[in-house]
Backbone bond lengths (Angstrom), bond angles and torsions (degrees), N, CA, C in turn:
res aa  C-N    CA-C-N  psi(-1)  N-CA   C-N-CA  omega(-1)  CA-C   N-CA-C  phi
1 X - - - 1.469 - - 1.532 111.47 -
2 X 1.446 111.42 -40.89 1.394 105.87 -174.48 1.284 131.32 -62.85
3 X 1.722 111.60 -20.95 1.337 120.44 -163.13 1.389 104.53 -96.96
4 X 1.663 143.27 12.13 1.271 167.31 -83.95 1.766 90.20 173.81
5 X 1.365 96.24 -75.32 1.960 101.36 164.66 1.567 106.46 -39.72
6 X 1.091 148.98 -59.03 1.459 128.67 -161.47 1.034 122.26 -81.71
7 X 1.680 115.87 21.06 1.367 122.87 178.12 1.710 99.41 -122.15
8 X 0.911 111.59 -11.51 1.614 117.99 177.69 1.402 132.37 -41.92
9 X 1.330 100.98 -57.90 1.218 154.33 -152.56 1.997 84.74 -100.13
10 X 0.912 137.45 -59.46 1.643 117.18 -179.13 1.378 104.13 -72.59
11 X 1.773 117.61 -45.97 1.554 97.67 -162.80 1.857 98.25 -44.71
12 X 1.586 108.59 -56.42 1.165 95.95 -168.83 1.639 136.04 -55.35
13 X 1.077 112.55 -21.13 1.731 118.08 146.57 1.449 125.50 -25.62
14 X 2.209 94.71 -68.95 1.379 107.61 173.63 1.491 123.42 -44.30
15 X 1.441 97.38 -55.38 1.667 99.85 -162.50 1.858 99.50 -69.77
16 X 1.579 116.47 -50.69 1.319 96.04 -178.86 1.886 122.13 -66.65
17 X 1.020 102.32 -7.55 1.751 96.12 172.53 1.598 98.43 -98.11
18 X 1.091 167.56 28.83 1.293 170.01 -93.99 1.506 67.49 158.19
19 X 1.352 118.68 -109.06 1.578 130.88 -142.14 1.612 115.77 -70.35
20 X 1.417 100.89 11.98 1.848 109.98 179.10 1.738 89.90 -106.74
21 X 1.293 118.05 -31.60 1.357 112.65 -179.23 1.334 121.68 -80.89
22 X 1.829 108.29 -11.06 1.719 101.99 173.59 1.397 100.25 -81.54
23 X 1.341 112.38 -51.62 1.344 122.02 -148.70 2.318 93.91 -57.47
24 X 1.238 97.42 -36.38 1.717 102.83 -168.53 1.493 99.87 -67.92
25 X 1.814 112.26 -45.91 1.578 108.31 173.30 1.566 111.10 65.14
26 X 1.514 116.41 31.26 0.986 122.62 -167.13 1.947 101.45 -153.67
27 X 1.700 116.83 95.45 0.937 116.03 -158.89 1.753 101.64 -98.50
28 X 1.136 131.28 14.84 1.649 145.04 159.06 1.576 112.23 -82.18
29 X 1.397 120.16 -3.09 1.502 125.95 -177.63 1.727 100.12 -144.55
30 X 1.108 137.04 -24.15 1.940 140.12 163.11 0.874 86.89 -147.40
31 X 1.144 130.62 146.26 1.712 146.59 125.45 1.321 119.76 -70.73
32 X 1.225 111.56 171.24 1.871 112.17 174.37 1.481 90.44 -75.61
33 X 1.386 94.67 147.98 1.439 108.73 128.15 1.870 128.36 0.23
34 X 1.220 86.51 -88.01 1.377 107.23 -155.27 2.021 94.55 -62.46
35 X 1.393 100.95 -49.27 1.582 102.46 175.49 1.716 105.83 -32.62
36 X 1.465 112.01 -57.06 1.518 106.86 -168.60 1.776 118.31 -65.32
37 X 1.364 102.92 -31.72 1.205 100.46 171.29 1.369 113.46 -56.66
38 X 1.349 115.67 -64.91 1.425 127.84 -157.17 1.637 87.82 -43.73
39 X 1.229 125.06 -29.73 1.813 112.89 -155.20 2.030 92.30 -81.97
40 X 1.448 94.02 -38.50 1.552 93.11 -170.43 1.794 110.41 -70.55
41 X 1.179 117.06 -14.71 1.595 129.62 -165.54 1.956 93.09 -83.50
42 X 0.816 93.59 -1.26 2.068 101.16 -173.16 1.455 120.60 -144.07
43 X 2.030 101.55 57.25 1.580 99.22 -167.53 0.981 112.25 -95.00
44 X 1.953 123.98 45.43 1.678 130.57 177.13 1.626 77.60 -129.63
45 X 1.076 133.75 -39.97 1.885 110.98 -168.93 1.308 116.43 -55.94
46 X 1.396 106.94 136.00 1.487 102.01 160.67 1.372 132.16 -54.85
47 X 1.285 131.42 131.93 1.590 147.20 154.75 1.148 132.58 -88.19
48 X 1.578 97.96 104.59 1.743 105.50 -176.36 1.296 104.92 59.03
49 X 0.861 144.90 -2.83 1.689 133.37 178.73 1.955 102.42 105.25
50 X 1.030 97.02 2.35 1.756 91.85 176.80 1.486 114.37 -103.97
51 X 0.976 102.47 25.43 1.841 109.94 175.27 1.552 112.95 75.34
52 X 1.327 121.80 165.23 1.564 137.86 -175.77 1.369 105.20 -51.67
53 X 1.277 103.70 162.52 1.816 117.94 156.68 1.433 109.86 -55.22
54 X 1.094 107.68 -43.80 1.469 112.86 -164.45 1.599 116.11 -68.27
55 X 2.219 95.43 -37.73 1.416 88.52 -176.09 1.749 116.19 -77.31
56 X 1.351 110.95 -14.83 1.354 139.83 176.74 1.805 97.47 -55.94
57 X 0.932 122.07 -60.66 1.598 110.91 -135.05 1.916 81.70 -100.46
58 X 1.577 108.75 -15.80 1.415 106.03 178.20 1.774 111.43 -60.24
59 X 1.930 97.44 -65.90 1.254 100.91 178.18 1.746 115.35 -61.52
60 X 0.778 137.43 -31.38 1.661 137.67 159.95 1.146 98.19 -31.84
61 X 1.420 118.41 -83.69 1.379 133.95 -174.37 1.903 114.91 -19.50
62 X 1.571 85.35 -54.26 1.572 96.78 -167.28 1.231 110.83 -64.53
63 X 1.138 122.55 -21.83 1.791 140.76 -153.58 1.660 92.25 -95.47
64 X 1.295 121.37 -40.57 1.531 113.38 -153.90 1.344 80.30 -93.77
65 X 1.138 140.60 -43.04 1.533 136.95 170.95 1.648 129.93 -34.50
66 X 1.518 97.94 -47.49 1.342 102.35 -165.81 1.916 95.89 -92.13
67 X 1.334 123.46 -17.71 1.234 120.94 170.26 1.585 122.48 -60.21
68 X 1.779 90.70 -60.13 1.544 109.01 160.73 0.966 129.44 -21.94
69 X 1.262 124.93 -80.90 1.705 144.04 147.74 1.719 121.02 -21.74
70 X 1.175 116.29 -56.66 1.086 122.58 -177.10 1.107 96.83 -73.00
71 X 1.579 152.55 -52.69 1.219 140.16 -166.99 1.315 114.66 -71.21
72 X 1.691 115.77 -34.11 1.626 119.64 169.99 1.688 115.29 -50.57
73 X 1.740 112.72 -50.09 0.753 119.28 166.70 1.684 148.30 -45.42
74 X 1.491 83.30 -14.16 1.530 112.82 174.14 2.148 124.94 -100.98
75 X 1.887 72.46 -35.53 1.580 88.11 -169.04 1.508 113.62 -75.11
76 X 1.449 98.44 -31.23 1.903 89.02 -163.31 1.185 104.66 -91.54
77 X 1.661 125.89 -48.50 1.302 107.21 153.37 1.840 142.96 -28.72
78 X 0.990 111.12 -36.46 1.644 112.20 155.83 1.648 108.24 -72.85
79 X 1.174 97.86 -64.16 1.693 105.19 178.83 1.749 110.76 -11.76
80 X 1.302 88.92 -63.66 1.760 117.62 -165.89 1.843 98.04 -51.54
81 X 1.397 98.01 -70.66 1.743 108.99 -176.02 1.409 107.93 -50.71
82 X 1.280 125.78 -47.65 1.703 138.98 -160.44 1.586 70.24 -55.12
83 X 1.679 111.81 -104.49 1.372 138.66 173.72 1.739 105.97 18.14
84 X 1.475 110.90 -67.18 1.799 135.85 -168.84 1.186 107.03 -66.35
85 X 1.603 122.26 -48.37 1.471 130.69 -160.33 1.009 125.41 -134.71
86 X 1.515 118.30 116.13 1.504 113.32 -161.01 1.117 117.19 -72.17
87 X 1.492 125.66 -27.86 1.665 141.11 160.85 1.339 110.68 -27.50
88 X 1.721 109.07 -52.02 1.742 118.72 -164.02 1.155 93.91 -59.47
89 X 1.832 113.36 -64.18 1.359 118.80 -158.43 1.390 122.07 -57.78
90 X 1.490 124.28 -6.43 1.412 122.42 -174.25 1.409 103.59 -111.04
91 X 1.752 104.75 -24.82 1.660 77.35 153.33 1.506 147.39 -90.41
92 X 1.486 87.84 13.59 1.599 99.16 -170.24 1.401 113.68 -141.73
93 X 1.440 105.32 15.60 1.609 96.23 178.25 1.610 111.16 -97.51
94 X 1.432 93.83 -12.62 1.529 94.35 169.09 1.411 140.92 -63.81
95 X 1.261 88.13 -38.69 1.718 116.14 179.48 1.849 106.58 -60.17
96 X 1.596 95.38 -49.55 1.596 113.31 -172.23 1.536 99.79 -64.65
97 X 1.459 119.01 -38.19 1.505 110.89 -178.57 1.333 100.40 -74.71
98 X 1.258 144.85 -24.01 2.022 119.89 -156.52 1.357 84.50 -89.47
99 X 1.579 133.82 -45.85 1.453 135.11 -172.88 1.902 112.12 -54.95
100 X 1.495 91.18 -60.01 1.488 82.80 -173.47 1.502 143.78 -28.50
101 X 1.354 102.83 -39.34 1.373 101.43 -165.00 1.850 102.51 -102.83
102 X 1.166 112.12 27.41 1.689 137.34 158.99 1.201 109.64 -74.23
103 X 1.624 119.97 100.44 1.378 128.00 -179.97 1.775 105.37 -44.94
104 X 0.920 140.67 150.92 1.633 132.73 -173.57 1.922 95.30 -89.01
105 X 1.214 119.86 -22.58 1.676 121.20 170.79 1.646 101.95 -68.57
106 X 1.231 131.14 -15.15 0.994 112.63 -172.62 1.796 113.68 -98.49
107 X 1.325 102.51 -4.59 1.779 125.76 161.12 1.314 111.40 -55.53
108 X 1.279 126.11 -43.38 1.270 140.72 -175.84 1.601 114.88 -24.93
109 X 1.334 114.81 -72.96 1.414 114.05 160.87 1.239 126.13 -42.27
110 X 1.180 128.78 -47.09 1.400 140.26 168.71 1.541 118.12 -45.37
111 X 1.459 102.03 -47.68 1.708 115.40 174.68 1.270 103.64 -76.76
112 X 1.078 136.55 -33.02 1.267 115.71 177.86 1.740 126.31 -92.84
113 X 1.691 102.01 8.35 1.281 92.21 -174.80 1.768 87.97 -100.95
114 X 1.577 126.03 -8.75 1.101 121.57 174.55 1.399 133.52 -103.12
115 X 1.459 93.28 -2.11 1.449 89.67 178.96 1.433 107.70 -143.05
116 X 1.446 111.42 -6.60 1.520 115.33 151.68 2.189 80.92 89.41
117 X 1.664 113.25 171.50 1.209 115.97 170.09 1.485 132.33 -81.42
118 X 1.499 130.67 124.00 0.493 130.78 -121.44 1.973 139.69 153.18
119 X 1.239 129.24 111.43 1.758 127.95 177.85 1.629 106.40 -0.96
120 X 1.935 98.71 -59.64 1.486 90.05 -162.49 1.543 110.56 -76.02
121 X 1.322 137.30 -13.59 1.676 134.36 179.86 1.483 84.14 -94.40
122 X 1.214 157.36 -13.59 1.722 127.67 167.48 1.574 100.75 -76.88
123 X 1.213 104.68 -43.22 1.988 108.12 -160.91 1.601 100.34 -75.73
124 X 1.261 113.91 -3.66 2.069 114.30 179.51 1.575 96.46 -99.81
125 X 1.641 119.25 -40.07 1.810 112.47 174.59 1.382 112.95 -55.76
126 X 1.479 99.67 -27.14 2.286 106.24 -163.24 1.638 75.92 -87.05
127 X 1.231 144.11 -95.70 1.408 136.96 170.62 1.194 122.38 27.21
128 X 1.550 120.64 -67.08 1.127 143.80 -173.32 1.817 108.07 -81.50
129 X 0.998 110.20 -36.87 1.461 112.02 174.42 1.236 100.48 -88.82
130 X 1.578 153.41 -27.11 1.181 116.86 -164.46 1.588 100.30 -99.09
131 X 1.103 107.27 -24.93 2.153 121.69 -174.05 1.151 102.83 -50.02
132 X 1.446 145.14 -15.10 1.286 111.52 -170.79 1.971 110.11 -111.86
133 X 1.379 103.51 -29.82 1.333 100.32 161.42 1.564 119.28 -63.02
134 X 1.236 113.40 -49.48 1.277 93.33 152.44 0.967 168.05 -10.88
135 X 1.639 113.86 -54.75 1.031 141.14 -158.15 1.601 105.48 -112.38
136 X 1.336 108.65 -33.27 1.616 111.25 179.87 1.765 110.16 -87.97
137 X 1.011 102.48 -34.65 1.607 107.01 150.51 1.508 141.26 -62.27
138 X 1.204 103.63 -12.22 1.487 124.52 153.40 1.415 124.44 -78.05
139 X 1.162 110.01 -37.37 1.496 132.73 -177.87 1.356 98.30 -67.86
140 X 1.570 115.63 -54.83 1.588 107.90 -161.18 1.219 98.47 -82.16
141 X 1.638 124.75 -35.81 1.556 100.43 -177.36 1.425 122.31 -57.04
142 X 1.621 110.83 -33.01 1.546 112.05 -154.89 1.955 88.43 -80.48
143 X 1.349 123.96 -18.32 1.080 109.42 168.43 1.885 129.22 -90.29
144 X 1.070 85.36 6.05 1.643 98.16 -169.58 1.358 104.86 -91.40
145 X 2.095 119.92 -15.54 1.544 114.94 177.47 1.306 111.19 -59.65
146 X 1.430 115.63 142.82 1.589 141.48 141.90 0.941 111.40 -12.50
147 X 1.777 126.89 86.68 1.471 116.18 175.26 1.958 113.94 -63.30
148 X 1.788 103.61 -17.84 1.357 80.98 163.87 1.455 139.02 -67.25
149 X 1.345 114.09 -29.60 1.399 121.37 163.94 1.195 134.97 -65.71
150 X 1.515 91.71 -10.41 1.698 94.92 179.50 1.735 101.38 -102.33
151 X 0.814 99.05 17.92 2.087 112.45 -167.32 1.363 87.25 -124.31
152 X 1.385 150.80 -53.78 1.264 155.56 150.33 1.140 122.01 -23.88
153 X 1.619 118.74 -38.49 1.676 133.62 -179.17 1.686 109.31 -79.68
154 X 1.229 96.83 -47.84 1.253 122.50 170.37 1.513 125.04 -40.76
155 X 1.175 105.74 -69.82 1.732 128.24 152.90 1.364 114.66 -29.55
156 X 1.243 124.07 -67.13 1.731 148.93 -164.73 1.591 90.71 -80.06
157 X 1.695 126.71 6.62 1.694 101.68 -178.06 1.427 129.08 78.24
158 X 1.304 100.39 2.48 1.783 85.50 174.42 1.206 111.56 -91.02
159 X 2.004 96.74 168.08 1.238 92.71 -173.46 1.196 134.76 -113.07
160 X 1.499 140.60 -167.27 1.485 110.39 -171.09 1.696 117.66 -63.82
161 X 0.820 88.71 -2.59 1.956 84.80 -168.35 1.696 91.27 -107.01
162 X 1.094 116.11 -45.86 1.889 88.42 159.97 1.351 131.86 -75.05
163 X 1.170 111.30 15.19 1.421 113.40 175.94 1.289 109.54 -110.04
164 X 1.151 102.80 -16.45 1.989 99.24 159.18 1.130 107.99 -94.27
165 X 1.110 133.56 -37.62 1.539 114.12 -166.63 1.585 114.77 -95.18
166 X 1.773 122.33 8.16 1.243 125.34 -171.35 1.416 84.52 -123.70
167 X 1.173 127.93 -16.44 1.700 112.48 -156.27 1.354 101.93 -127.91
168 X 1.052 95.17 -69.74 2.240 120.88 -168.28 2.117 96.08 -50.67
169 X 1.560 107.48 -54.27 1.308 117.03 -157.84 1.321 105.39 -63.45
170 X 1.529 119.99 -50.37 1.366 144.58 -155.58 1.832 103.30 -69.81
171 X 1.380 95.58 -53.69 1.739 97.33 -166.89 1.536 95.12 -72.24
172 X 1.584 124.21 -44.95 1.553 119.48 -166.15 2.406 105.39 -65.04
173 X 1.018 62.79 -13.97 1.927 65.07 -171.90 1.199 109.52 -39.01
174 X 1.458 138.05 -53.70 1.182 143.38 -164.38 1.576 104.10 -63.83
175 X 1.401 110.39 -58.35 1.507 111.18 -168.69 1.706 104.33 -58.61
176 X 1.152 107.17 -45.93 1.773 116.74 175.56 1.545 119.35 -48.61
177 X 1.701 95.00 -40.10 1.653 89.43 161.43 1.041 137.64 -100.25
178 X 1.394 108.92 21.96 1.757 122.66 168.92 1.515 96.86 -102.76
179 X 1.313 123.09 -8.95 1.390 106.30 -179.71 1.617 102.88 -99.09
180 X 1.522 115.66 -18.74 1.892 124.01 174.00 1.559 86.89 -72.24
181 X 1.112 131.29 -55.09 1.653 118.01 -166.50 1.582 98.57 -59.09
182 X 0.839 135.90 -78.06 1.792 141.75 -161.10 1.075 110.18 -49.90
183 X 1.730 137.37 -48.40 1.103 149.50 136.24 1.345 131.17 -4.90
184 X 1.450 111.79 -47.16 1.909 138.49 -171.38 1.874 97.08 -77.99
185 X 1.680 89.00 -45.46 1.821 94.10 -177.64 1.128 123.82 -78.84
186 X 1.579 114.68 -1.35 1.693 123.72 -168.05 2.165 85.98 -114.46
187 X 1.010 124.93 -22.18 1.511 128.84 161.88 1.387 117.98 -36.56
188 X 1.887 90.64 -74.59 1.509 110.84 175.40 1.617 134.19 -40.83
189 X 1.363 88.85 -42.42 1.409 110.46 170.11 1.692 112.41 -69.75
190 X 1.434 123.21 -49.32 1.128 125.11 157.67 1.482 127.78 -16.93
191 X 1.706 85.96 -85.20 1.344 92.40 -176.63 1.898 135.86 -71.63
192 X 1.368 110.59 6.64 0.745 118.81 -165.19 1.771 98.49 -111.23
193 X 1.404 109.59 -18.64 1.633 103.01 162.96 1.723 99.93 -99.94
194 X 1.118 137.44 -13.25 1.707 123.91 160.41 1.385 117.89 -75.24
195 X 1.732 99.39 -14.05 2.121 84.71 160.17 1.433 137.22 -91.44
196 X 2.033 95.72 -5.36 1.526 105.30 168.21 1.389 109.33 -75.71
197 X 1.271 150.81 17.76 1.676 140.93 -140.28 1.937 64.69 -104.08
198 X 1.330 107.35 167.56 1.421 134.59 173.01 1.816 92.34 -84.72
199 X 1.045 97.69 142.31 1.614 121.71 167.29 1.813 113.50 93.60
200 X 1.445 98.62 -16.17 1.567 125.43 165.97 1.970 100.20 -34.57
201 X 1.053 130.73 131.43 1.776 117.52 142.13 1.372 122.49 -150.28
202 X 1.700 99.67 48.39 1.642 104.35 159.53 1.367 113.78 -156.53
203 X 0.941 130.19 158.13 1.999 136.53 172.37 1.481 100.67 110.85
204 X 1.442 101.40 170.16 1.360 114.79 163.34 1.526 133.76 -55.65
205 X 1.514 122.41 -28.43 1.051 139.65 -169.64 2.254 94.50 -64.18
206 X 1.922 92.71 -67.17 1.265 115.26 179.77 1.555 108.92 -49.79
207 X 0.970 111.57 -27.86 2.101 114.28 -178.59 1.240 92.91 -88.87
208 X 1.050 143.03 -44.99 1.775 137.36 172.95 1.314 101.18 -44.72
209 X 1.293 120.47 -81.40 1.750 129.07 -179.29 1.531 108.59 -31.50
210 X 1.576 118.60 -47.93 1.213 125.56 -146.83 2.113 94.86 -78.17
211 X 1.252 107.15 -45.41 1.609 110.50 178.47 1.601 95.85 -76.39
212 X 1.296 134.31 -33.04 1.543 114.79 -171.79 1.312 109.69 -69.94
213 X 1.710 127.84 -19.13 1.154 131.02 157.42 1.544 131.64 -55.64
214 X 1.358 109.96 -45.01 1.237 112.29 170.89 1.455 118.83 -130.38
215 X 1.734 98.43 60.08 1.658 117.11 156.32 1.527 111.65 69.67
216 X 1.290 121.73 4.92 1.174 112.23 -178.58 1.841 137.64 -104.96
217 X 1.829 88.53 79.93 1.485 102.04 -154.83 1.293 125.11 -60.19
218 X 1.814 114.83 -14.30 0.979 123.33 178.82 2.099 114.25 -69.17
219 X 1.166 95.87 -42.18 1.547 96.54 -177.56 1.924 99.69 -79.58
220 X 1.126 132.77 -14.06 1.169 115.51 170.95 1.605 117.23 -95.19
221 X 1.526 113.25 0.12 1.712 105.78 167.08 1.874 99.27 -113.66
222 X 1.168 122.07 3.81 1.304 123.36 141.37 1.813 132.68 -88.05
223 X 1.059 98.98 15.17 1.684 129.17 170.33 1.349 131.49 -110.85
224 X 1.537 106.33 -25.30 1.200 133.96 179.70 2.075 107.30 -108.85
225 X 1.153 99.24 -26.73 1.747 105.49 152.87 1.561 120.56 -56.19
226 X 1.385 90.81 -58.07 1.625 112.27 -172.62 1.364 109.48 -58.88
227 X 1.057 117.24 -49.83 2.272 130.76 161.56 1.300 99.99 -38.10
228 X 1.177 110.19 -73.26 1.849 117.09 179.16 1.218 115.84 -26.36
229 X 1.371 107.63 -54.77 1.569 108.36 -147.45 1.834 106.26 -110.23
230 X 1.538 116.25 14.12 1.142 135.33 165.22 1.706 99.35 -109.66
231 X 0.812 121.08 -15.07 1.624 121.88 167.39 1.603 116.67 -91.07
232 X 0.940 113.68 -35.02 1.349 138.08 176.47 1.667 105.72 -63.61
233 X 0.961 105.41 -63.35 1.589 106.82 -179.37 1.362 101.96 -85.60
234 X 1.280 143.03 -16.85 1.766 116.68 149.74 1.132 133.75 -69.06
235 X 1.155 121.82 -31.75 1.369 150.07 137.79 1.852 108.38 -10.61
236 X 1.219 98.26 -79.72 1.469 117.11 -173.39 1.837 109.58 -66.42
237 X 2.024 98.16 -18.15 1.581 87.59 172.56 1.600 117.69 -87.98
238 X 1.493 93.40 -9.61 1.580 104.16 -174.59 1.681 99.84 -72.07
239 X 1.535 118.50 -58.62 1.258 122.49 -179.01 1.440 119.27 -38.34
240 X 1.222 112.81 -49.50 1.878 137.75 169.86 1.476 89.67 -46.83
241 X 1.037 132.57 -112.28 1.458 134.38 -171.60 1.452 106.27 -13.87
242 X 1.799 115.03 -75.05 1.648 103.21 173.93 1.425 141.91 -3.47
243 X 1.817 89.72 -66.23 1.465 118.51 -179.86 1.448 114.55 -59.44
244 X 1.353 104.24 -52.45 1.392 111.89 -174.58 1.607 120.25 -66.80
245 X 1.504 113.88 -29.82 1.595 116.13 -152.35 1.750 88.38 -123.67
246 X 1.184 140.39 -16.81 0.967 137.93 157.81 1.894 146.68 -109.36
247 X 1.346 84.14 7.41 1.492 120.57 170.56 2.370 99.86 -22.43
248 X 0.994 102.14 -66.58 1.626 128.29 173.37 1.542 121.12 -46.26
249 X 1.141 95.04 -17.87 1.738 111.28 179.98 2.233 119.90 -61.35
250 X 1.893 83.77 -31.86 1.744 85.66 178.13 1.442 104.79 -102.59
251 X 1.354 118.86 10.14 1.428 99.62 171.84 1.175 126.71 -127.06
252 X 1.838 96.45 23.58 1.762 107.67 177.80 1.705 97.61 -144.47
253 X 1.333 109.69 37.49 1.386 101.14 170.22 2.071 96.15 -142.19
């Protein structure tokens, strides 16, 4: 019965946005239905001159990727040290607090006075939005290990470098990948307001802007589907991994 419930809840979406769009009869403020499909049923045609769905949600894709990455690449490694060493963390937790609570849209100016328009000012906004969950989620996992086990490692002779990578790495994983999941969804969001900036002319963000310019609401809530449902299924690959690789987490903490 329950799995019956999570379909409930959209038909009724469908049918009341379906029947708010006859009654309005006004497809510049809802479109039908069927208008949005028809746009999603053709994700190789060109749109408006700003390229396919496909090429849209590709280059998006690539952008929230290479930010992603690059900021992980940045984050857990500090994460890890901050977390380990109280030295790191005081020299750097300060910095991480005045920044943090800096909307990553409000970088915008900043990226563009440094990197001009352009891959590298979208992939420094996704940067900036994904680095800090990251990074504070690194912190708490690597502080959240079992000091008995790490007093246990200790005992038995190991050494510092197996005690991170057998002990410290293993237990913080989970929290680290709740901060890569939350992170991926604060990307999306990113990059999809750094492709409205003016001078932008590719991704989903830029095909949103490009139909909200000339009235065409149907391809911009079939753009905003397409976000969903590429978030949605990373989302669900992150959960998959969770389940699978951290299954052990409630019955040794």
């Amino acid at each position: 019965m329950r799995k019956y419930l999570k379909i409930v809840l959209p038909i009724i979406l469908i049918f009341g946005w379906e029947t708010v769009a006859i009654l309005l009869n006004n497809p510049f403020i809802l479109p039908r239905i069927e208008t949005v499909v028809a746009v999603l049923l053709e994700p190789t045609k060109n749109i408006l001159g700003s390229g396919s769905l496909l090429e849209g949600a590709g280059l998006s894709l690539y952008r929230v990727l290479l930010g992603f990455l690059t900021a992980a690449a940045v984050a857990i490694p500090l994460g890890i040290l901050m977390g380990r060493y109280p030295m790191v963390q005081d020299l750097a937790d300060g910095v991480i607090q005045v920044f943090r609570p800096i909307p990553p849209l409000a970088w915008l100016p900043v990226a563009l006075a440094w990197f001009k328009i352009g891959l590298t000012s979208i992939v420094f906004i996704i940067f900036i939005g994904a680095f800090f969950p990251i990074v504070l989620n690194t912190i708490a996992g690597v502080k959240s290990v079992n000091r008995t086990w790490l007093e246990t490692a200790t005992v038995y002779g190991a050494s510092g470098r197996q005690i991170m990578t057998k002990v410290v790495l293993p237990a913080a994983a989970p929290t680290i990948w709740t901060g890569l999941r939350v992170s991926l969804g604060i990307a999306w969001q990113c990059v999809v307001a750094a492709e409205m900036l003016p001078g932008t002319t590719s991704g989903l963000g830029y095909m949103i802007m490009a139909a909200y310019n000339l009235g065409q609401m149907q391809v911009i809530i079939a753009g905003m589907i397409v976000i969903g449902f590429i978030s949605l299924v990373l989302d669900a690959l992150f959960r998959e991994v969770e389940v699978r690789m951290f299954a052990w987490q409630g019955r040794y903490q």
